[in-house]
N, C-alpha and C positions, 0 to 999 in steps of 0.2 A: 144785489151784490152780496149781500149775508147768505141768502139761500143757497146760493153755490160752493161759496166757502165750505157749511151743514155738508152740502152732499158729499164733496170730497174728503170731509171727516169720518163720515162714518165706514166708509170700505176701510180704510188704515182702521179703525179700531177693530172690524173684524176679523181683519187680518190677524192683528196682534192677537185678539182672542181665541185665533186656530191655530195659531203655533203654541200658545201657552196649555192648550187640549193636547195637543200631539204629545208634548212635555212630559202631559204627567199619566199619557198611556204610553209612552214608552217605560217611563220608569215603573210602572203596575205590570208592566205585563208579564204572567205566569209562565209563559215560554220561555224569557230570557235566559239567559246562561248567567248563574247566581256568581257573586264575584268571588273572585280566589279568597279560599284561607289557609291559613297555616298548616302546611306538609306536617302528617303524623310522622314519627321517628321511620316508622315501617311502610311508609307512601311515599313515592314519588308522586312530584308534583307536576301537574297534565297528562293524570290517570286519567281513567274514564272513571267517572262518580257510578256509573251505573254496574262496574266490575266491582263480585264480590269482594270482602276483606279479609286479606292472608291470615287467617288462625294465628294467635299468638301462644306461646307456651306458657301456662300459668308458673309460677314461681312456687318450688317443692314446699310442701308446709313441713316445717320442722316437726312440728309434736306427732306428725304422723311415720309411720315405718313401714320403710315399704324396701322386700323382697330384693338382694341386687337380682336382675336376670343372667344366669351366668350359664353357660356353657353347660352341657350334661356330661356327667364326669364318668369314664370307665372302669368299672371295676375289678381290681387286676384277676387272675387268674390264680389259683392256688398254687403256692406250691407242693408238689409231689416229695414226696419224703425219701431219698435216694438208699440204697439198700445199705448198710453201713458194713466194709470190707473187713473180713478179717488180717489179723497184723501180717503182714508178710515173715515167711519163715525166717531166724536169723540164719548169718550166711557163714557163721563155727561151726562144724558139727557138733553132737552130742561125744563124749570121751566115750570111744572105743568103736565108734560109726565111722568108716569111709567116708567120701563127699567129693564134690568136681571140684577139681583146681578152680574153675570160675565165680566158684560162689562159695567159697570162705580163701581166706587170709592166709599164707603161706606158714605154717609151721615149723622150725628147721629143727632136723631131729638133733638129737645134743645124748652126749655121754651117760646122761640117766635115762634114754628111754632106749637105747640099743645095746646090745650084743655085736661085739666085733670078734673076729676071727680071721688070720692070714695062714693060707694053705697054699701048698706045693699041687700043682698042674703036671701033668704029663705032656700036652701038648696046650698051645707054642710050648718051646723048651726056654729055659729063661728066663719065666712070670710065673709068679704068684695070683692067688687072688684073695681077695678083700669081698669078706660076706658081712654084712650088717643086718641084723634082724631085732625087729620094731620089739622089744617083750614090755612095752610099760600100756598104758591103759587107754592112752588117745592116740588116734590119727599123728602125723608127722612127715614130713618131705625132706628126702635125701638130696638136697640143696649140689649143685654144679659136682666138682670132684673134690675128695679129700684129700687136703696138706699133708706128706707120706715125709718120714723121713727112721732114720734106723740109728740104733744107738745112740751115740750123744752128738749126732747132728746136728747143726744148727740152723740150718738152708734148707729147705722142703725141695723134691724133686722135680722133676719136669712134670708139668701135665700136657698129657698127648690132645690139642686144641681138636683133632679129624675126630677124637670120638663123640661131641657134645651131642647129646637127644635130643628130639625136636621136642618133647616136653618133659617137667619136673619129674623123677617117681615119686609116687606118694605110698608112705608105708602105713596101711591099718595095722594094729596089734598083730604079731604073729606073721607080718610078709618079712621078703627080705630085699637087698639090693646090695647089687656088685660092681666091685672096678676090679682090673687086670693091673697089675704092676711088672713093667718092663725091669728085669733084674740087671740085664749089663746094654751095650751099646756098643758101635761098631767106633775106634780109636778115632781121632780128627787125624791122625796122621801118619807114619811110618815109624815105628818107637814112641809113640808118644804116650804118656803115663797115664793112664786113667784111672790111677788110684784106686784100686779094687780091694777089698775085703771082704769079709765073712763076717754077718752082722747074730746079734743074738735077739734082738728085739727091734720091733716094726711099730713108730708113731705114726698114733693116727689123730690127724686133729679135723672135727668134722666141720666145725664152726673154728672163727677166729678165738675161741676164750672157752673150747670144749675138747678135750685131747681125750684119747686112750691110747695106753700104750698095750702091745699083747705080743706074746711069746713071737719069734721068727721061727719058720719050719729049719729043723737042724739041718745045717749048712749051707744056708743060704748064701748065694754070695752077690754083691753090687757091685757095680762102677759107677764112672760119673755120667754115664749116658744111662742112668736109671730112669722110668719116666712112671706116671698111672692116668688110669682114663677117668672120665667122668663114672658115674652113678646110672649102671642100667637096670631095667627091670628082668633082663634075663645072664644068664652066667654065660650062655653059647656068645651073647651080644656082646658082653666085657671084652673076653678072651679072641675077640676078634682083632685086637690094636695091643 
């Protein structure tokens, strides 16, 4: 009876003794798969252990200096030194120079720089003319037509509007320029009085605040249909109106 019990003991203890081997070769054994640790900041965890490790950037050392890398910078191009112009000419002539109406300032000739004169025409019958001549030392423009009147009138006469020039004359030292003076006018009606006389003296005002007065050719005579033209550069052109 005891010897049997013996036999049936010992396979259970050897039993136990091979599972307690299995044990502790599993737990040695150099193959297994080592247990998780702790994910680096810069790992995911269920990497492959055998995948290199991502470079980390080491942190700048202060006490060292280092270079910004920046951009290559162009270097501009010179500038060229531009030719420096001379002033442009002014646009007054010089006193006693001509010059284009375009490029100086209009001068209106006035009682210190002309010579006025009123003479009798042969033909139209009728008119006078009015000679102005430049005699002072600068350039000057015989401005639209002059304010005409005779004796101690007080009303300047008509001006005839069909004579105007298409441009100013301009008198250098030594030119001249004319207007025609219409002496009488045809009546507005049948007896109607147009107050007519025989003047002795002929104003002339070229500018508003520049007058000459100068002799009338003897026996001139006016009415109220008196008229004068503008300022032309020739006498044939006055004597036309």
């Amino acid at each position: 009876m005891r010897l049997s019990v013996r036999t049936l003991a010992l396979p259970a203890a050897a039993l136990a003794a091979a599972l307690s081997l299995t044990a502790c070769q599993s737990s040695s054994d150099p193959d297994a798969a080592p247990a998780p640790t702790s994910a680096s900041p810069r790992q995911t965890t269920g990497t492959d252990p055998t995948a290199e490790a991502t470079p980390t950037t080491a942190a700048p050392d202060p006490t060292r200096t280092t270079a910004p890398a920046t951009a290559p910078t162009m270097t501009p191009p010179k500038k060229t030194a531009r030719p420096t112009q001379a002033p442009a000419p002014s646009s007054t002539p010089a006193d006693g120079a001509g010059g284009d109406d375009d490029a100086r300032p209009l001068r209106p000739c006035t009682a210190q720089d002309v010579k006025v004169v009123a003479s009798k025409v042969s033909r139209p019958i009728n008119h006078l003319a009015l000679t102005i001549t430049n005699t002072g030392g600068r350039t000057c423009d015989a401005l639209g037509a002059p304010l005409v009147g005779f004796d101690h009138s007080q009303a300047p006469i008509r001006i005839m509007e069909e004579s105007k020039p298409q441009a100013v004359v301009t008198l250098a030292p030594g030119e001249s320029a004319y207007a025609s003076v219409l002496l009488t006018g045809e009546p507005g009606g049948p007896g109607e009085d147009t107050h007519g006389m025989t003047v002795r003296t002929v104003k002339v005002n070229l500018t508003a605040d520049s007058m000459k007065t100068v002799p009338a050719p003897e026996g001139t005579f006016v009415d109220d249909g008196a008229a004068v033209s503008y300022w032309q550069r020739e006498l044939e052109d006055a004597l036309q109106f």
